[in-house]
ZASE-277392 format. One line per 4 residues: number of its first residue (from 1); for each residue x, y, z of N, C-alpha, C, O. Coordinates in Angstrom, 3 decimals, decimal comma. Atoms other than C-alpha are relative to their C-alpha. Example, Ala and Ser with C-alpha at 12.3 -4.5 7.8 and 13.67 -1.06 7.14 Angstrom:
2
1) 0,890/-1,190/0,000/12,300/-4,500/7,800/0,900/1,200/0,000/1,936/1,181/0,665 | -0,820/-1,190/-0,060/13,670/-1,060/7,140/-0,770/1,090/0,730/-0,261/2,198/0,899
***
This chain:
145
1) 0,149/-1,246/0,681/-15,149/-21,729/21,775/0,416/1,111/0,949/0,053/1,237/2,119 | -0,606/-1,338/-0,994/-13,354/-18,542/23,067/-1,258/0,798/-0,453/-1,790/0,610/-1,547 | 0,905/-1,230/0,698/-15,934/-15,652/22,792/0,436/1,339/0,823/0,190/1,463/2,023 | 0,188/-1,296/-0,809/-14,794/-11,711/23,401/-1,116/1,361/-0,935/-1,705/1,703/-1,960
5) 1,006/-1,387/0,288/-16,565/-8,695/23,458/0,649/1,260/1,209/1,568/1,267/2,028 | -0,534/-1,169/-1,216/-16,241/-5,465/25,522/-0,565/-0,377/1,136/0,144/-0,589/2,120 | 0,979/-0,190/-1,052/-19,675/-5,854/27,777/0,128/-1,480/0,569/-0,157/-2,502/-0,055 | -0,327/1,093/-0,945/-18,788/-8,359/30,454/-1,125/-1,026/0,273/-0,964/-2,235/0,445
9) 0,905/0,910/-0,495/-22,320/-9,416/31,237/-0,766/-0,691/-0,932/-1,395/-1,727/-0,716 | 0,888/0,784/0,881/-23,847/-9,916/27,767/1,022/-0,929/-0,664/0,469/-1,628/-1,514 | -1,041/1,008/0,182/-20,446/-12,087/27,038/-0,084/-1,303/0,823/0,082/-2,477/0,490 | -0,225/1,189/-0,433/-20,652/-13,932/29,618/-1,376/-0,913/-0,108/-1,230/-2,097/-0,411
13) 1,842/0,354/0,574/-24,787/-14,846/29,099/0,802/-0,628/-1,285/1,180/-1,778/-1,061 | -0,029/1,059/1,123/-23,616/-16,034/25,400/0,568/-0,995/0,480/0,019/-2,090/0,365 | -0,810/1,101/-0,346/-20,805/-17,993/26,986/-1,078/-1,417/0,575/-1,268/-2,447/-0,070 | 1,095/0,477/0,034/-23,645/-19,513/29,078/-1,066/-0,780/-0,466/-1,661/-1,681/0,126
17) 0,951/0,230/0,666/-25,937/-19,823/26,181/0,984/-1,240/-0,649/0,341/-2,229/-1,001 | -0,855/0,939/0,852/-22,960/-22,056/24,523/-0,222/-1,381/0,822/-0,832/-2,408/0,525 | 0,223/1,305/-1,187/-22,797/-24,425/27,486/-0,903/-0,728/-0,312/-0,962/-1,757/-0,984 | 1,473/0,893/0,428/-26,128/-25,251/27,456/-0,358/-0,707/-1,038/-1,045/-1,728/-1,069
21) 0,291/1,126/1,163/-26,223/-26,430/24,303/0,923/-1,199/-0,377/0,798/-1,922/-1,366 | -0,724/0,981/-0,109/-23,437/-28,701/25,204/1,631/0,400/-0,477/2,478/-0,426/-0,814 | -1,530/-0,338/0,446/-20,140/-26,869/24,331/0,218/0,798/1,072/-0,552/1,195/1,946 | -0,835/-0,074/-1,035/-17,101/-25,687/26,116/0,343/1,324/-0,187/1,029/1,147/-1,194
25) 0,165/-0,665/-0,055/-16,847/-21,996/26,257/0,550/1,094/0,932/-0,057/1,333/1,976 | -0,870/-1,181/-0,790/-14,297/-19,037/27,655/-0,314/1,321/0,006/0,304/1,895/-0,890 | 0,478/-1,597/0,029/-15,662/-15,523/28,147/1,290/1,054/0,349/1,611/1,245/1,521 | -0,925/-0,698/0,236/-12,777/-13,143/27,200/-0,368/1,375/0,249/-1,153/1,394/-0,700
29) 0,518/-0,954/-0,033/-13,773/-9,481/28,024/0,846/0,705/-0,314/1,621/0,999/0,596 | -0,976/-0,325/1,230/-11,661/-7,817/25,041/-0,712/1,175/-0,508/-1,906/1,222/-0,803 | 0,182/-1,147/1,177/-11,538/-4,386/23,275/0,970/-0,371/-1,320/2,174/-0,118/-1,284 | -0,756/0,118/1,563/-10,163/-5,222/19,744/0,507/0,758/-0,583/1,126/0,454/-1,603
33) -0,663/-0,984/0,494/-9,109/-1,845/19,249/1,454/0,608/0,667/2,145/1,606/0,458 | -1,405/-0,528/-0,561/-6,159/-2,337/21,756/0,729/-1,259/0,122/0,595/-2,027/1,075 | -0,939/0,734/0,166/-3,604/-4,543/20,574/0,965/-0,857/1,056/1,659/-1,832/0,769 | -0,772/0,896/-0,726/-2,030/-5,613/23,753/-1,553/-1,176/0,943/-1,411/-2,290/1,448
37) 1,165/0,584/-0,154/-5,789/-6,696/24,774/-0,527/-1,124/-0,714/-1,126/-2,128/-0,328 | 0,158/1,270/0,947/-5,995/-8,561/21,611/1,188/-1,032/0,207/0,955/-2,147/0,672 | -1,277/1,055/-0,447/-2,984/-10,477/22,112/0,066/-0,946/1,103/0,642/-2,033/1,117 | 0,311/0,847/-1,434/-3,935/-11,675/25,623/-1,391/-1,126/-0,627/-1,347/-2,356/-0,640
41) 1,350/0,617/0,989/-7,610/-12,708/23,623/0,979/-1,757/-0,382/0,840/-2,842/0,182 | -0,830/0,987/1,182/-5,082/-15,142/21,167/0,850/-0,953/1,758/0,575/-2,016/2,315 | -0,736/0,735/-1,309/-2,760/-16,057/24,442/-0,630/-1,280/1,040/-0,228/-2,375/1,432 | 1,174/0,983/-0,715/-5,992/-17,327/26,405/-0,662/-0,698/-0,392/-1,282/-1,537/0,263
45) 0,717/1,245/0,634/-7,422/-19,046/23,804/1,022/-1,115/-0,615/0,647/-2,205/-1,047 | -0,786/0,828/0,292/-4,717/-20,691/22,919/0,333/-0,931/1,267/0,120/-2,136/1,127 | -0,196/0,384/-1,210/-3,711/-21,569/26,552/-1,301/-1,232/0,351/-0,979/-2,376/0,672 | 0,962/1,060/-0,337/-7,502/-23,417/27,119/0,046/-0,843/-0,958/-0,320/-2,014/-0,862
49) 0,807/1,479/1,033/-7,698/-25,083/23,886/1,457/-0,792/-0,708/1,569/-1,517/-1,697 | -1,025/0,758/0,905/-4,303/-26,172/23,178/0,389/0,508/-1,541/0,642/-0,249/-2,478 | -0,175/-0,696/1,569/-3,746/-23,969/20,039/-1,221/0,603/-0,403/-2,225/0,441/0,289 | 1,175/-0,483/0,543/-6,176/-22,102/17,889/-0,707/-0,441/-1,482/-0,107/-0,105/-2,503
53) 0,054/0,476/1,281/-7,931/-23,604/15,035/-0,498/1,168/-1,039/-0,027/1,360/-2,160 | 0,585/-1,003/0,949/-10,123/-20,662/13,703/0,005/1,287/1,091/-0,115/1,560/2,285 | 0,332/-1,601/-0,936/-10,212/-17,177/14,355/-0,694/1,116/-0,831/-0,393/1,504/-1,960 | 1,213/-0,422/0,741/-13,152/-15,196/13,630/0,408/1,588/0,288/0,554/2,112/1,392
57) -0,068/-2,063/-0,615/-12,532/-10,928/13,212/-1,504/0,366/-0,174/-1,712/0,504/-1,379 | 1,317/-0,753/0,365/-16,201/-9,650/13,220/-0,242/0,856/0,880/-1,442/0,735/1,126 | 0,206/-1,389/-0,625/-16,184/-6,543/15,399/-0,347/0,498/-1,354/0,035/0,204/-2,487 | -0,403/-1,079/1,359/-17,461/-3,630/13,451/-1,496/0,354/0,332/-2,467/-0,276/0,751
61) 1,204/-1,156/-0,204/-19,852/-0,564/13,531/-0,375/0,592/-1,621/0,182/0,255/-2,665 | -0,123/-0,590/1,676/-21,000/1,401/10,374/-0,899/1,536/0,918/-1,344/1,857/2,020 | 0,793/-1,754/0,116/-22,559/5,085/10,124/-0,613/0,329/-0,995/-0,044/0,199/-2,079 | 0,542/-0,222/0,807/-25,105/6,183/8,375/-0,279/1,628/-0,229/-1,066/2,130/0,574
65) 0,224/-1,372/0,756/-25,074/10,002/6,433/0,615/0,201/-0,914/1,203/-0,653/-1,577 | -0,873/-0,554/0,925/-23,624/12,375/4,320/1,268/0,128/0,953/1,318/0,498/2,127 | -1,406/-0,342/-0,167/-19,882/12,403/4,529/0,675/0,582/0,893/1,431/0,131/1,754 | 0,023/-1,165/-0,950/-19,659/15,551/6,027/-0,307/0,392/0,852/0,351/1,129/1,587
69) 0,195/-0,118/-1,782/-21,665/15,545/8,874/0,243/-1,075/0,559/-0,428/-0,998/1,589 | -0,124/0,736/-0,941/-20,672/12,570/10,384/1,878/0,342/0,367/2,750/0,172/-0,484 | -1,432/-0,338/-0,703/-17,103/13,716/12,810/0,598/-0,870/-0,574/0,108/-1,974/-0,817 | -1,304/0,161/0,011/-13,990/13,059/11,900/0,464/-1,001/0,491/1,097/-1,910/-0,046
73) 0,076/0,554/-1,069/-14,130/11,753/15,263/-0,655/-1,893/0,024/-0,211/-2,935/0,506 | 0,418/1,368/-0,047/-16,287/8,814/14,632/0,044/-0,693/-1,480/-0,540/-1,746/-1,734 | -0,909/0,579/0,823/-14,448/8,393/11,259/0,495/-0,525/0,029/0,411/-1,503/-0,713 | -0,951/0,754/-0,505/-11,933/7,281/12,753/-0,054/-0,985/0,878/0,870/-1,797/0,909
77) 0,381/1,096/-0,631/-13,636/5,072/15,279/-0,135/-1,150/-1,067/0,632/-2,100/-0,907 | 0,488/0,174/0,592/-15,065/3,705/12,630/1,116/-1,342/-0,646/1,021/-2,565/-0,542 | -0,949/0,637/0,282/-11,794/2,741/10,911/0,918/-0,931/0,542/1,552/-1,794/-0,065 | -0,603/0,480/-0,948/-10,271/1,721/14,185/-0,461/-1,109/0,393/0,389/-1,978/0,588
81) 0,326/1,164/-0,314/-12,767/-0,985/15,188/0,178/-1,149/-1,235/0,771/-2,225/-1,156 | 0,086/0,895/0,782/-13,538/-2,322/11,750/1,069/-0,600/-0,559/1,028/-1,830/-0,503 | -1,169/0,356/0,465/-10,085/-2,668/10,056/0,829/0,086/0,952/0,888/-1,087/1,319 | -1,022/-0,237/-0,936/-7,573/-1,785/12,580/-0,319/-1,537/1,146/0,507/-2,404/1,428
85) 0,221/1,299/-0,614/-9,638/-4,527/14,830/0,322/-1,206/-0,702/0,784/-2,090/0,019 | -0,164/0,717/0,570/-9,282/-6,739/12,254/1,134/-0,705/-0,137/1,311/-1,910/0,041 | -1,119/0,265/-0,272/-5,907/-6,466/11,901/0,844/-0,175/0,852/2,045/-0,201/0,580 | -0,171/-0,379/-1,594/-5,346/-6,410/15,492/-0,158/-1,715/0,500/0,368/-2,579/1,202
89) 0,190/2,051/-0,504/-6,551/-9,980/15,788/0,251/-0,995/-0,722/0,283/-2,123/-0,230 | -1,004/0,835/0,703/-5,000/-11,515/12,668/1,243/0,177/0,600/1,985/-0,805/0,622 | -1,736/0,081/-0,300/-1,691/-10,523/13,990/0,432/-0,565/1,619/1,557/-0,691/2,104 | -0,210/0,463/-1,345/-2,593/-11,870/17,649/0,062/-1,285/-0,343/0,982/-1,869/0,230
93) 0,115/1,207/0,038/-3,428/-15,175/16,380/1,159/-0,648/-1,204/0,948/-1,813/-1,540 | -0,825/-0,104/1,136/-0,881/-15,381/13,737/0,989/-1,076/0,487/1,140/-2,202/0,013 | -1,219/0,766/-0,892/2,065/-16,575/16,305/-0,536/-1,112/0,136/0,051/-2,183/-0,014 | 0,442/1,813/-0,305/-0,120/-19,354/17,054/-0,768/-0,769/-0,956/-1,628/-1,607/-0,684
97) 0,100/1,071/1,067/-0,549/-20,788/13,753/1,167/-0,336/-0,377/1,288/-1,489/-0,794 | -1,185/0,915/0,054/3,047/-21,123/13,350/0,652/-0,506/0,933/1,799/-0,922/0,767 | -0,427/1,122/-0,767/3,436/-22,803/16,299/-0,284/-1,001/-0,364/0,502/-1,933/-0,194 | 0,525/1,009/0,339/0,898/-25,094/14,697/0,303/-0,715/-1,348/-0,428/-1,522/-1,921
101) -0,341/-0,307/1,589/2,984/-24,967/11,293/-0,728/0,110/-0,812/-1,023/-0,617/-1,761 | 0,664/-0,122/1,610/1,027/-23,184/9,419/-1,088/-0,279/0,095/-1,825/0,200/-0,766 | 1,335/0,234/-0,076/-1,956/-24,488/10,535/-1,295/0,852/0,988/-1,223/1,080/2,196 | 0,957/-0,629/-0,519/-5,214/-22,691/11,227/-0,847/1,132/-0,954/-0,364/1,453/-2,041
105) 0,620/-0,819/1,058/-7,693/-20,279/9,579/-0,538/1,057/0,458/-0,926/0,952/1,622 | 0,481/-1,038/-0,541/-8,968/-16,641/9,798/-0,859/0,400/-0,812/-0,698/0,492/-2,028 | 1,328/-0,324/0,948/-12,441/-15,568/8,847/0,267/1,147/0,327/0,626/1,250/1,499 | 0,563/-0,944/-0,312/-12,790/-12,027/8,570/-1,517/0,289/-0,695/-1,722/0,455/-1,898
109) 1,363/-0,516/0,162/-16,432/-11,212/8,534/-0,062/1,590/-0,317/0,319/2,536/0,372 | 0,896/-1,547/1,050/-17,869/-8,100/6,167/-1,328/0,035/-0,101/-2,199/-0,585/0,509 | 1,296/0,205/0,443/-20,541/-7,468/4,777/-0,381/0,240/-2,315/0,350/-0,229/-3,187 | 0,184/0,229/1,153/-22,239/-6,734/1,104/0,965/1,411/-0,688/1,461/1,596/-1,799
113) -0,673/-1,077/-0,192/-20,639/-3,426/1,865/1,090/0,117/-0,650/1,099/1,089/-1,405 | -0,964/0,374/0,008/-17,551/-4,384/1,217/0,164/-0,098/-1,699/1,327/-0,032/-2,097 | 0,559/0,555/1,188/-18,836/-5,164/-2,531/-0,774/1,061/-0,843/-0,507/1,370/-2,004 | 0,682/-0,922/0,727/-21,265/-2,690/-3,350/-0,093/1,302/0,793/-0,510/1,441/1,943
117) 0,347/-1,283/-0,319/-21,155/0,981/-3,221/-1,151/0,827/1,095/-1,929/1,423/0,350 | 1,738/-0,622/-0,592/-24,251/2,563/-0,763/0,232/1,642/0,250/1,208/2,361/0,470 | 0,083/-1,760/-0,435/-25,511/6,150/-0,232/0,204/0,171/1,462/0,055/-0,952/1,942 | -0,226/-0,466/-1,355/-24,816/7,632/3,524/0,928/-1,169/0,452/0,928/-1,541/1,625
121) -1,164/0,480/-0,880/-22,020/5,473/4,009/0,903/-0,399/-0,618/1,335/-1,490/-0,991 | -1,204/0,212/0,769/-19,552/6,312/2,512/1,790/-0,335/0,637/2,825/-0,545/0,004 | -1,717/0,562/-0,872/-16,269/5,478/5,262/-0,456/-1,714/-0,116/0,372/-2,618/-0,219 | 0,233/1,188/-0,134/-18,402/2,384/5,320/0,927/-1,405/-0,694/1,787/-2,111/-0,166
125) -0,807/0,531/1,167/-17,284/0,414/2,027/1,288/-0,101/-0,059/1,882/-1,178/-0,119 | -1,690/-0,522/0,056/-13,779/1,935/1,924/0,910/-1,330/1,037/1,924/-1,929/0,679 | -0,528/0,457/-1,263/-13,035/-0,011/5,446/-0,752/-1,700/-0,288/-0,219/-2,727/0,131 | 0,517/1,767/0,547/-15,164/-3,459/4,094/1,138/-0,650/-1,420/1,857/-1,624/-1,641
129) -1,162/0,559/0,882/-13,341/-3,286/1,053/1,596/-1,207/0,480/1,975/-2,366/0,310 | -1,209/0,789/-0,751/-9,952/-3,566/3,165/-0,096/-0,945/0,405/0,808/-1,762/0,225 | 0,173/1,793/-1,038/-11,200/-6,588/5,239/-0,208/-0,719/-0,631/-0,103/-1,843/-0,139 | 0,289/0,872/0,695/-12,133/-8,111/2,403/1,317/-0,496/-0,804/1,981/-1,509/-0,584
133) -1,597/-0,127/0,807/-9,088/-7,811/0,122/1,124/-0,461/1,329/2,084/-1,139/0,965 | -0,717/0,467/-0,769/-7,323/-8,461/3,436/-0,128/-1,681/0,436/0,784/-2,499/0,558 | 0,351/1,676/0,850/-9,019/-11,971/3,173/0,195/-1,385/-1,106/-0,513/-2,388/-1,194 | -0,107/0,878/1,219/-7,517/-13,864/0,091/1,404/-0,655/0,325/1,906/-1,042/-0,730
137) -0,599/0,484/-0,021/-4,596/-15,296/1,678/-0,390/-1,138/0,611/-1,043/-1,228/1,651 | 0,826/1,422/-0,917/-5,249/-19,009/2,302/0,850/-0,817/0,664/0,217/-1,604/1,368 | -0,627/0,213/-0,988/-2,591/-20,177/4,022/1,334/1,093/0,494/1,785/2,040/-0,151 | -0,691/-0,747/-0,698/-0,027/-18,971/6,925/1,456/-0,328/0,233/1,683/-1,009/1,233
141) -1,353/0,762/0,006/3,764/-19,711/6,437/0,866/0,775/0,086/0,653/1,770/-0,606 | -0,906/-0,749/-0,635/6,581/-18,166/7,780/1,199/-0,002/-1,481/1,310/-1,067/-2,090 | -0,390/-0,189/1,051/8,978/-16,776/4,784/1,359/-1,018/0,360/1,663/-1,219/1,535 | -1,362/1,019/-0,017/12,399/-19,367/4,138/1,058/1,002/0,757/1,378/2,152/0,457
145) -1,513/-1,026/-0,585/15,363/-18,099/6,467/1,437/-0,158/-0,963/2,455/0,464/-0,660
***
């Protein structure tokens, strides 16, 4: 199991926690919101395990208010980790399912969010939606040349 995150020390503790229970375990120390970071993520896990079988997107923050007072600023964070990450690490691991022709699978993790409307979070939904709807392709095949 590859596992990243930003925070170096509580990454490497899960990594750790994996061991122990008898599995094999790479501590990646990855921001998902920077594309050449994610790409190294996909590179190194591919590199230890001989290809990638699954690849899990579940970064993601939410905010809770009205609309209006929550910045702009962390609007856009907002958008940047949850979807933008998302898409950031389907397209790292991508190359290395058609090395594998075609083979391999990508969970993106949401929530109910994604589904049902809620009060004070409203960038919330909008950005679950996408990950979700970005979800319904079930396999990965390179178009006929």
């Amino acid at each position: 199991m590859v596992l990243a995150a930003r925070r170096r020390e509580l990454l490497e503790q899960a990594a750790r926690d994996c061991e122990a229970l008898g599995g094999r375990a790479l501590a990646v120390p990855t921001d998902v919101t920077d594309p050449a970071q994610t790409r190294e993520l996909a590179s190194n896990a591919a590199w230890a395990f001989s290809g990638i079988d699954v690849w899990v997107n579940n970064a993601g923050t939410s905010m809770w208010g009205p609309f209006e007072d929550i910045p702009l600023e962390s609007q856009a964070r907002l958008i940047e980790l949850n979807l933008l990450g998302a898409i950031y690490g389907s397209h790292a691991a991508l190359p290395h399912f058609f090395d594998q022709e075609g083979r391999g699978v990508i969970v993106n993790v949401s929530s109910i969010f994604g589904r049902v409307p809620m009060p004070w979070a409203s960038s919330l939904p909008r950005v679950r939606t996408s990950r979700c709807a970005a979800s319904t392709r079930p396999t990965w095949t390179r178009p006929p040349t």
